[in-house]
C-alpha positions, 0 to 999 in steps of 0.5 A: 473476521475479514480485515479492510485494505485499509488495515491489511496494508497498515500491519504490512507496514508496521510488521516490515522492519528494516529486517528483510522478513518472508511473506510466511513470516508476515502472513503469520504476524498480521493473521493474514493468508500467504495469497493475501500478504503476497498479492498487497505486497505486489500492489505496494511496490507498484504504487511506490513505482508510480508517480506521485498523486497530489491533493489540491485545494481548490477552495475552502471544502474542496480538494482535487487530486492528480497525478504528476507527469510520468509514466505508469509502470507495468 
């Protein structure tokens, strides 16, 4: 059964410990392909490079998003 982004980037977290860990040894534990593990975990580290997104609220039911001032990273 094919996992959701949603729950391919939450068993990365949750199987990264402290303990530096191969992208093997990762793919293993969530029952994920090595490409997989390896291509989220790219993504993960570019998000953390980026500037902050923040949510808004503009009113009762309505939320704004945006990004801090920065620069997006290659």
């Amino acid at each position: 059964m094919r996992k959701s982004p949603d729950e391919i980037v939450r068993a990365i977290m949750v199987a990264l410990g402290s303990e530096p860990r191969t992208i093997d040894a990762l793919a293993d534990e969530i029952g994920s392909s090595w490409a997989t593990v390896w291509k989220y975990l790219e993504l993960i580290d570019w998000i953390q490079s980026c500037p902050r997104v923040g949510r808004v609220q503009a009113g009762k039911r309505i939320e704004l998003w945006r990004r801090e001032w920065g620069k997006l990273p290659r």
